[in-house]
C-alpha positions in Angstrom: -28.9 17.3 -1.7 -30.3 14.3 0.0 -30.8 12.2 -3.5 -27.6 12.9 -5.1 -24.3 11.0 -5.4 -20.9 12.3 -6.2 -18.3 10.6 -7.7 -14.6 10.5 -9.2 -11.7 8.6 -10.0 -8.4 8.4 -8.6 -5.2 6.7 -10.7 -3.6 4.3 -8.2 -0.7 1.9 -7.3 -3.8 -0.3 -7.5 -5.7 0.4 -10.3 -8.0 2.6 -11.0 -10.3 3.3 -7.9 -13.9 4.9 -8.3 -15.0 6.9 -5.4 -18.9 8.4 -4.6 -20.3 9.6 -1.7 -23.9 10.7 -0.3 -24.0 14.1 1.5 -23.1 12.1 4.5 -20.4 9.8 3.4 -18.6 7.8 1.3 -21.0 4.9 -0.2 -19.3 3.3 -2.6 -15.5 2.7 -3.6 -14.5 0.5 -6.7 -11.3 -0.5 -7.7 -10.2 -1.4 -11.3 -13.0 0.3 -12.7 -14.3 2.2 -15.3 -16.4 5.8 -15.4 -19.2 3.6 -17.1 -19.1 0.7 -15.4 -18.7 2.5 -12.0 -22.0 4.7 -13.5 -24.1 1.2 -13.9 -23.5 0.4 -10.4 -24.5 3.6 -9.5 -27.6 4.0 -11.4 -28.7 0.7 -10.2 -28.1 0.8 -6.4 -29.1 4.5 -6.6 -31.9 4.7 -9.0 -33.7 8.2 -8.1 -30.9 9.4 -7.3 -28.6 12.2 -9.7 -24.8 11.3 -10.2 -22.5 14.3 -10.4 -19.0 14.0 -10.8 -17.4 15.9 -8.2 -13.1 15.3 -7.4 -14.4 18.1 -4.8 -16.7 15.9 -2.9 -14.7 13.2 -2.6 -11.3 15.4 -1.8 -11.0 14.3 1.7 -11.3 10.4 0.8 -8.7 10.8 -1.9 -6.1 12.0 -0.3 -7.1 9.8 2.8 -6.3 6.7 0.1 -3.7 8.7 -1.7 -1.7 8.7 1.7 -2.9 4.9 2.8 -1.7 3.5 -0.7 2.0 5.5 0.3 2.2 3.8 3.8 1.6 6.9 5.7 -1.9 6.0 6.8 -3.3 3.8 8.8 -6.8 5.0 10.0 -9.1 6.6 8.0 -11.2 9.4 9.0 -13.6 10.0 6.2 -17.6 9.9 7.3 -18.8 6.4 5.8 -22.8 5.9 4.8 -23.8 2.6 4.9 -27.0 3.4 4.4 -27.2 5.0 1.6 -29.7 8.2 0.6 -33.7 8.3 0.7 -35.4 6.2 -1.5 -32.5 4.3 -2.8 -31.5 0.8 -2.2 -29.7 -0.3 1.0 -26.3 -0.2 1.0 -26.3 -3.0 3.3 -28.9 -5.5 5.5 -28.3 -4.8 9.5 -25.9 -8.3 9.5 -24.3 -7.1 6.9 -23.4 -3.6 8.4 -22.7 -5.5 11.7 -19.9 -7.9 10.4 -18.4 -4.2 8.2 -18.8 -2.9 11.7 -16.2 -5.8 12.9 -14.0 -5.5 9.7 -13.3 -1.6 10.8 -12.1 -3.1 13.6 -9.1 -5.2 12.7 -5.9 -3.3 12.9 -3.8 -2.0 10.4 -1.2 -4.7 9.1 -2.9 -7.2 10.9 -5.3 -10.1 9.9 -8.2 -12.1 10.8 -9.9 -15.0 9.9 -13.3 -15.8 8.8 -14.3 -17.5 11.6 -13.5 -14.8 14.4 -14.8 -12.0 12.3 -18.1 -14.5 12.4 -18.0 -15.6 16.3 -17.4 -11.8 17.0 -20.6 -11.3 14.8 -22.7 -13.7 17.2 -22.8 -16.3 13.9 -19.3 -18.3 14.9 -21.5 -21.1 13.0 -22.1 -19.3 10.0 -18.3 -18.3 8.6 -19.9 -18.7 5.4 -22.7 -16.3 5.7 -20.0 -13.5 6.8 -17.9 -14.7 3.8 -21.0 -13.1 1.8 -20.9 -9.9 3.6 -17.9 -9.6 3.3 -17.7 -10.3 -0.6 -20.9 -7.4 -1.0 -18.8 -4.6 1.7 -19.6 -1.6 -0.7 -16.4 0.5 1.0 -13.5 -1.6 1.0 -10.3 -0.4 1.8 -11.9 1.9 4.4 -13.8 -1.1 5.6 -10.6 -3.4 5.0 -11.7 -7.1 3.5 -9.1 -7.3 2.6 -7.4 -8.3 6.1 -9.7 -11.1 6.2 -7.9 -14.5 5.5 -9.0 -18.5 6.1 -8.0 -20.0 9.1 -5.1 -22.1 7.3 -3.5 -18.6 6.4 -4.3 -18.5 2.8 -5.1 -15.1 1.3 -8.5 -16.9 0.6 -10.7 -14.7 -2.3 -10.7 -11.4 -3.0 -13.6 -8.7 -5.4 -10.5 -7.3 -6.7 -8.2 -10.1 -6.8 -5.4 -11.7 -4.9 -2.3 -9.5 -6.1 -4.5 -7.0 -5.2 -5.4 -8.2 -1.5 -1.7 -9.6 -1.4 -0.1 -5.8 -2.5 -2.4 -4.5 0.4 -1.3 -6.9 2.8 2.5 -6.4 1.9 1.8 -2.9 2.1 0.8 -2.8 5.7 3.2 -5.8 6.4 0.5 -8.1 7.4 2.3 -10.5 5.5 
């Protein structure tokens, strides 16, 4: 069961979101997506890998974002796999997985800037560099981007867009 991914869909405040998951965690979340599109991604950052759609799977992560997306959430449990299964590609390079590592860490309906998620990554000269990390974070909501803002306090950019970042924020009454 090592080579295969499951995946499913969940209908949201939000969107769409597409869920799959290794046998030892969540690898991938998508939001706005379609089954297609979502199988693309798939197929290309797992190649040897068989998709099977599977709500069952990926039970535990839906209701975790079911509840989140309510407001009765605010740490998620579900196993994450940043890695990714045997043979496939990377989920992420050790950086990468280093500043998601610091993303997990910022509190529920608070916020932090580029620049401290990049000095607490040993790079406090390279905001930009964690701005790309950040922009490929494979997981988000469970590793939340979306608390990450510019220094000045604007939203700044967001994969899924800002009244997408700014309903999350609301949500947790960051802002």
């Amino acid at each position: 069961m090592s080579n295969v991914i499951f995946y499913a869909f969940l209908d949201s405040t939000i969107g769409i979101i597409g869920f799959a998951s290794s046998s030892l965690g969540i690898v991938c979340l998508d939001i706005g997506t379609k089954e297609m599109e979502l199988l693309l991604k798939l197929k290309q950052k797992f190649p040897v890998c068989k998709l099977i759609k599977s709500k069952e799977k990926n039970a535990r992560a839906i209701r975790e974002i079911k509840s989140y997306l309510k407001g009765e959430l605010k740490s998620f449990k579900s196993k994450l796999d940043l890695k990714g299964p045997p043979k496939s590609c990377r989920a992420g390079t050790p950086f990468q997985i280093k500043v998601w590592r610091q993303l997990q860490k910022i509190p529920y309906g608070k916020t932090r800037s580029y620049r401290f998620i990049a000095c607490k990554s040993s790079t406090c000269s390279h905001p930009r560099a964690v701005g790309n990390a950040i922009a490929r974070n494979p997981i988000p909501l469970f590793i939340p981007c979306h608390r990450v803002i510019n220094s000045n306090g604007d939203l700044g950019n967001y994969g899924f867009g800002k009244d997408t970042k700014r309903q999350l924020l609301t949500l947790e009454g960051a802002i």
